[in-house]
N, C-alpha and C positions, 0 to 999 in steps of 0.2 A: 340615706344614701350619701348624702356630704359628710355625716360624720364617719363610715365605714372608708370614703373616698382621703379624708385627713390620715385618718388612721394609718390607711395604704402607703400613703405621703411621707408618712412619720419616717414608717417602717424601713425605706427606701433611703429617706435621708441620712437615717443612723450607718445602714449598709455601705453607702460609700463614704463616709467621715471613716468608718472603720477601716474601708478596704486600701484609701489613697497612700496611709503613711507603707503599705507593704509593696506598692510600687515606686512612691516617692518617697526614699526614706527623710530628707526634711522636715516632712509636713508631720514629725510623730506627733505634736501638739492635737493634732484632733483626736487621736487615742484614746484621750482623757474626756471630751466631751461627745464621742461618737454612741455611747448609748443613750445619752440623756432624751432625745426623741422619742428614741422607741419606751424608754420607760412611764413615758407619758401616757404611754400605748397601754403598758401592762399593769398603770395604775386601775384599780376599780376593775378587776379583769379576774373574770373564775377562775381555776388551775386549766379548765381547758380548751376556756379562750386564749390566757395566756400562751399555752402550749403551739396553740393556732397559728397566733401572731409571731413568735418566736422561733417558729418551725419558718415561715416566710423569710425570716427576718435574716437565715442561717442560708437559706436557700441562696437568694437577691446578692449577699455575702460570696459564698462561692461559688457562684454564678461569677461574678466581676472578679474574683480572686486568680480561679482557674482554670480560665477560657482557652489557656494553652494546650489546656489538654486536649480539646476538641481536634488538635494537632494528629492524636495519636490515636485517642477512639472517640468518638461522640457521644454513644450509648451508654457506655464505659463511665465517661464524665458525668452524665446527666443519674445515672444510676448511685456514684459516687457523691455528686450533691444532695441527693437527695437524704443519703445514711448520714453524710456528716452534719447538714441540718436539722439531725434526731437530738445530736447533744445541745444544739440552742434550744430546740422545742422542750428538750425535758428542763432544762435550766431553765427558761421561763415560768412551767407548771410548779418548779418545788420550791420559784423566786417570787410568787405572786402572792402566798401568805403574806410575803413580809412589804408590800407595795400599797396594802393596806391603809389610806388617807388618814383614818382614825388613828390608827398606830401611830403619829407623826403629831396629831393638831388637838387631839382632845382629851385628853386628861393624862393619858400618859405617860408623859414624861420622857426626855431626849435619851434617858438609856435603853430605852427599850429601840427609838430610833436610827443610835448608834450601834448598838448590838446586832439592827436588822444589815448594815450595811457589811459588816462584818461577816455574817451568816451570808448572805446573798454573795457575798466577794467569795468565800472559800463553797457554797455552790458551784460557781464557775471554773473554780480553781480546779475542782475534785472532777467535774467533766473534761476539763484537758486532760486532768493525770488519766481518767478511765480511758480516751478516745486514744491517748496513747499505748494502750494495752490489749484493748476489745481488737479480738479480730485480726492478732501482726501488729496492731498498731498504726493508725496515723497522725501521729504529733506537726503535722505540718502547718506552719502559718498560726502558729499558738499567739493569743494576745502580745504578750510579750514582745513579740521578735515585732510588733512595730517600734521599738523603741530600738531599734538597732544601730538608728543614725547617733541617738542620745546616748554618748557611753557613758557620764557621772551617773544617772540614774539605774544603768544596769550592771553597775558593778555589785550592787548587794548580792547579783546569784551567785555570787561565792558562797555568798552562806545558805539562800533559799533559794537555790536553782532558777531556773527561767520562771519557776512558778508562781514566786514569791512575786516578779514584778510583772504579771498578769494581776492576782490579786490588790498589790496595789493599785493599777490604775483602772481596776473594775471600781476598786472602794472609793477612786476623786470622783469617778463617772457618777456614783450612788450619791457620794455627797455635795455634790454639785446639782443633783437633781431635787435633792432634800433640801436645800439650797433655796433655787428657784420656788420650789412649792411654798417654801414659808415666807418669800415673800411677797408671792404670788396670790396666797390667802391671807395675806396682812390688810394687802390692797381691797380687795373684793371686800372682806367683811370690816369696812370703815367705820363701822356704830360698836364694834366687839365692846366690850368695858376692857378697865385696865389693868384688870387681872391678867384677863386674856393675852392683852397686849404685851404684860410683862413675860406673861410663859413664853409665848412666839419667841421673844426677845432671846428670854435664857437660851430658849433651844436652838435658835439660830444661833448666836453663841457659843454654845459647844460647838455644833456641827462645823463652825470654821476653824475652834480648836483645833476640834478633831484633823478635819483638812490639813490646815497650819501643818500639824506634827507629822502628815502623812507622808508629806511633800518635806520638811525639815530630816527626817528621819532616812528616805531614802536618798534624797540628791547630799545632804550632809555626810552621810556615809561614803556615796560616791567621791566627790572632791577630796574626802580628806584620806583615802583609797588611792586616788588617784596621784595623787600628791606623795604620800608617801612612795608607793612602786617608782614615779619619774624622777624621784631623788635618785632612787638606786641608777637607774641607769646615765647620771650625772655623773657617778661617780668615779674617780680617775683609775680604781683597780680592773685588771686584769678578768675580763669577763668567760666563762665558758661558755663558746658560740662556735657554729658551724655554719658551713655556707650551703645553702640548697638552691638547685634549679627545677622549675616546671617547662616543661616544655608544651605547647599547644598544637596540637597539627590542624584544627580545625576540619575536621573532613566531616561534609553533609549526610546524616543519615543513611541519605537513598545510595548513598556511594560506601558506606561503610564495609559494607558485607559483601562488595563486587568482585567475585575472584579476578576479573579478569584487568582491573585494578591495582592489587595489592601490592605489587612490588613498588609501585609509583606510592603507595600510603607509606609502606615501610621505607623507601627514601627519603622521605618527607620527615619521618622523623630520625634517620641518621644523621639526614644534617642538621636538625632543628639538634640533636646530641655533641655532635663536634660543635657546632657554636656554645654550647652551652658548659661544656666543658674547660672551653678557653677562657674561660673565668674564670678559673679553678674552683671550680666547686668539688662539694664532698662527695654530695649525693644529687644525681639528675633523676628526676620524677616522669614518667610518662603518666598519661592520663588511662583510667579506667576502659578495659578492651582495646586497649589503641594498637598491639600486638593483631594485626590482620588475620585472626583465626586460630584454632585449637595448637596450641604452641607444642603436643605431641602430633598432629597430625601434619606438622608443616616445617619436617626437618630440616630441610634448604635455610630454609628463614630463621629458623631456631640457629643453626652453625653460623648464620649471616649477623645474627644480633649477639653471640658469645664476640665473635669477632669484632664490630663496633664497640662494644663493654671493656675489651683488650686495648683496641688503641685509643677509646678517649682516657683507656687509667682513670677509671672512676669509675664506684659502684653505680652501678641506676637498677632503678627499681619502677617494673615494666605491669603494667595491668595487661589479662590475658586471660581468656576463658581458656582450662584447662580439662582435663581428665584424670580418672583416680585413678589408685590402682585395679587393675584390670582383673586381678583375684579375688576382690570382693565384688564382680558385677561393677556392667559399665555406671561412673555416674560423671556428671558435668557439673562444674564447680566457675565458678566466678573470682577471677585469685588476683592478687599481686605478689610479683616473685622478685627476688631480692641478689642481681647479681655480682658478685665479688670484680674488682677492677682483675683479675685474673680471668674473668669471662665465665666463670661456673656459678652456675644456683648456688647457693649461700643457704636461702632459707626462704617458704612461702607461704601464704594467708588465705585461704579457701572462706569467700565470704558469709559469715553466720546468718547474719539476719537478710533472707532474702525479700523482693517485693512480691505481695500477693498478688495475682492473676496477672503478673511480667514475665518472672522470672518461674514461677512454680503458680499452681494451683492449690488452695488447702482445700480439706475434702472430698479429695480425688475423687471418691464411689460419686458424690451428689453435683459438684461442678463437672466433672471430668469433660462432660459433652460440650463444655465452653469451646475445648481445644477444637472441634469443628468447626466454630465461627471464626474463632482469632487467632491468632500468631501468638502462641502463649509459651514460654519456656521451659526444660524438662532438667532446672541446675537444684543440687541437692546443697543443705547447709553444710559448713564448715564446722566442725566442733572445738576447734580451738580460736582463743583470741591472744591470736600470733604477736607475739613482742618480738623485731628486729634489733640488732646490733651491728652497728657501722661504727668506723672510726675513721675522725679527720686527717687530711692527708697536709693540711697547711698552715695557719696558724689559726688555733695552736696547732700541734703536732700530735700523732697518736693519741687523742681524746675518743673515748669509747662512747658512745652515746647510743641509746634507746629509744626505739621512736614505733608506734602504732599507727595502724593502717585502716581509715572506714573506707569503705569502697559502695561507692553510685551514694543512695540516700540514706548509712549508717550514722552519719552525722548528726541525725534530726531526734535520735534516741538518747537523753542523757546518759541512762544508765550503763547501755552499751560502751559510750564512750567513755564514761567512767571507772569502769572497771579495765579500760585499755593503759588510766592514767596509773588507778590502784595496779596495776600489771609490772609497774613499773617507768613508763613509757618516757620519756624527757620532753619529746612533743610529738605531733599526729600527724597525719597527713589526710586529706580526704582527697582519692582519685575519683572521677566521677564521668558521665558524659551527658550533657543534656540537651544534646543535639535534635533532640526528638522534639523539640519543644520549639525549636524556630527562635527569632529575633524577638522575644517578648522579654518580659520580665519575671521568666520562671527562675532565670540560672540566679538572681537576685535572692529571690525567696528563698532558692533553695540553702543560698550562702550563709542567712541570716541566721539556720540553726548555729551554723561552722562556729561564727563569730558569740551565740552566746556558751558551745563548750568553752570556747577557749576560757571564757570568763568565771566561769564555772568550775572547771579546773584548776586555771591558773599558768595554762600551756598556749605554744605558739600551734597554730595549727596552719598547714602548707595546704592549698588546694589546689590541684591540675584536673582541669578537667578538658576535655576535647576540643568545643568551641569558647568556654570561658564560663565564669567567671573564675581566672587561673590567679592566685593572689596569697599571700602573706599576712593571716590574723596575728598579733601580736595579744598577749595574755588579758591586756587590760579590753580586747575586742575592737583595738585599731586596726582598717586595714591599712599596713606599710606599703602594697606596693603590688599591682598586678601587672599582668601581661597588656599590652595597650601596641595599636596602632595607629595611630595620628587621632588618637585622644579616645576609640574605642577597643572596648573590653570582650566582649562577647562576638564570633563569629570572624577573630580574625588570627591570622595564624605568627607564633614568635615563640617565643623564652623570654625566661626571667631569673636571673637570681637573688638571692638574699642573705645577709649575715645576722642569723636566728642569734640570739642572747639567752642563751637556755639557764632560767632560774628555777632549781625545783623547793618550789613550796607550797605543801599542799593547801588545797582551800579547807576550809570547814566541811563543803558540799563535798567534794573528792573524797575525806576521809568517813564523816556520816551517812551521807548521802539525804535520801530523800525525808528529811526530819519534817520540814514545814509540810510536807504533803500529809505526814501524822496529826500537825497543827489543824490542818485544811478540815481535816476528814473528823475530827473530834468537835470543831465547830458547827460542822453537820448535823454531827447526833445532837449536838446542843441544840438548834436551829430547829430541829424536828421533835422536841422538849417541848421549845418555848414557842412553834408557832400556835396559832390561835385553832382552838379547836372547835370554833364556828367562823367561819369568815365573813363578816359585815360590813361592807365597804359604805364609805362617806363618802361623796362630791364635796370636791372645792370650790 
């Protein structure tokens, strides 16, 4: 009973070491040490006690992660934790061959030890990439994005996407626990001879190597990344940049959709538009849906915002649930539309990837009867990935520039985004609203995908969203500058502008894409080679 009751313990502790850096971005230092608990756990542990502990361990995780949702559904949430703590459970089961005590202290030899941390690292790696696919997809709050606050160490996802630095600080976690155990069994067995002692030795030895280089290799790369890029923007030439505003109106969900409202919401951002224009900026951004309803069924207000568009002379580019054409059957679409400082549509973006059981339903024949419990949406995907064209109206003068659109949580998808850059794109934008989610530390989470496209790509990305967090990522995944009221971000209403420095050079990851996830998934089959095809676990 005390040992099931440590265990519990363990399990528990590791979950919030993990869960703090995604609220606190600071504290990313625990990232690196937040499984070594639990792997204590899955040491000497079948595939399906592992699986046990592991399924807990994911649970406890988003359970504390995304409480906010409970905001929106409850059921919803607890049903959603539940699926997304399948891919710890299954990472545990296919990670407990290699947790193996023997494997590590008794004859073996530290490559077999080092090979396991490796295998176990691109296990986990290969369950973000799949949970971002099964299902729509939900890549949210991936390892990685704890390191959001640390930008030297997340610059390698240029080359290996966000993925690359999950698996490295899965592999410090493994060898930091590899770590402890050697010399944790140093201690214990005090009479070993000095054979013994010598092997310990070696293998501890490597294994700090190994660490050494892990930690040498990715924050090395970062600093001397970072360094090179902040030359460039030292330097005294003439830079191609444009100015962008976000604007925020802040409006509370429950007021969102009140007809009886709207004109006071659409005020709210005409003027939040004339201020933001007296900046001169190029381009003013409204935030996702912020248009008070189907922008065909709401002509008044449709001729009322061509008309603001006319006198602030500047394009803005308005988020809007829209309608199709009414010859292929009605359908309802999720858009940002793109208006010329003349006041006419220019060009618009019918959002692709929409959210499952939000926005649409997948499986319509077998979910469908959801739509009688919840408020569930009936918007069809977009089939293009709209590339916009604006041009500066200041300095410089007449520069063309290219820019992509994610709208609500298209952000959190690399590939999507990537192919907006391959599109062409010069930078992004992400409109969004997360007003659903109340005063928490969702609009956070949500940012920190923003902040590793940028990185990823190589591009500035612009985020407006409703109540916040409304801000300016810079390439290397600084944020320059958001919307702020007496020092808060989220939940208060303003603009913002900025002078974007548009450098287009693509990364590795933008032009190959997802290589290391090849890496990831070849070490797998290796891992499932070389695991042990009887499993015998030792006590330490």
């Amino acid at each position: 009973m005390l040992r099931r009751f440590r265990e519990y313990a363990l399990i528990l502790v590791s979950s919030v070491l993990l869960v703090l850096p995604y609220h606190f971005g600071a504290l990313w230092g625990l990232a690196f040490v937040a499984f070594v608990p639990a792997f204590f756990v899955l040491d000497g542990k079948n595939p399906g006690q592992a699986f046990k502990h592991s399924f807990l361990l994911g649970c406890f995780f988003y359970l504390l992660l995304g409480y906010w949702l409970t905001l929106v559904n409850v059921l919803g949430f607890l049903v959603m934790v539940l699926y997304l703590a399948l891919y710890f459970g299954f990472f545990g089961m296919f990670s407990s061959y290699f947790f193996d005590a023997s494997l590590d202290f008794h004859g073996t030899g530290s490559g077999k030890s080092i090979g396991a941390v490796f295998f176990v690292s691109a296990i986990w790696t290969v369950s973000e990439y799949l949970r971002g696919w099964i299902i729509s997809g939900i890549p949210w709050a991936i390892l990685a994005y704890t390191q959001w606050k640390n930008i030297p160490f997340i610059q390698i996802s240029d080359l290996t996407g966000a993925w690359g630095v999950s698996f490295f600080i899965m592999a410090v976690n493994l060898l930091l626990f590899k770590l402890i155990k050697c010399f944790w069994a140093g201690k214990k067995e005090i009479s070993e001879d000095r054979t013994k002692t010598l092997g310990r030795m070696r293998r501890a030895a490597a294994l700090l190597l190994c660490l050494g280089g892990v930690v040498l290799l990715t924050t090395g790369y970062g600093f001397l990344s970072l360094k090179s890029r902040d030359a460039y923007y030292r330097t005294p030439e003439e830079k191609k940049r444009i100015r962008v505003s976000v604007v925020q109106g802040n409006i509370p969900q429950d007021q969102k959709w009140d007809a009886r409202i709207k004109n006071i919401i659409f005020e709210k951002y005409k003027r939040l538009t004339f201020m933001s224009a007296l900046e001169k900026s190029d381009l003013i951004v409204w935030p996702e849906t912020s248009f008070p309803g189907f922008i065909e069924d709401e002509p008044v207000l449709a001729a009322q915002l061509r008309g603001i568009v006319r006198q602030s002379r500047t394009e803005v580019l308005v988020g809007a649930p829209a309608l199709g054409n009414l010859e292929e059957g009605l359908r309802f679409y999720n858009s940002a539309i793109l208006f010329g400082a003349d006041g006419e549509e220019k060009k618009r973006y019918n959002k692709v990837h929409l959210v499952p059981f939000g926005e649409y339903i997948p499986f319509d024949a077998v979910f469908g009867i959801l739509r009688n419990l919840f408020h569930i949406g009936r918007f069809s995907p977009g089939n293009e990935k709209t590339v916009f064209l604006t041009e500066t109206r200041y300095q410089p003068k007449n520069l063309k520039v290219r820019f992509g659109v994610l709208i609500c949580y298209e952000d959190i998808f690399p590939g999507l985004v990537r192919d907006f850059v391959r599109g062409g794109a010069d930078f992004l934008i992400n409109m969004t609203n997360d007003a659903w989610f109340g005063k928490t530390g969702a609009p956070y989470q949500h940012a920190q995908g923003s902040i590793f496209r940028a990185v990823e790509n190589r591009v500035n990305i612009v985020r407006a969203a409703n109540t916040g967090l409304s801000c300016f990522i810079s390439p290397e995944g600084r944020i320059l500058a958001s919307v702020q009221d007496n020092g808060e971000e989220i939940f208060v209403t303003g603009h913002r502008g900025y002078d974007l420095i548009l450098r287009k050079t693509p990364s590795f990851y933008t032009r190959f894409g997802d290589v290391f996830i090849l890496i990831a998934f070849f070490l797998c089959c290796l891992a499932y080679r070389a695991r042990p095809k009887k499993v015998s676990y030792s006590r330490i």
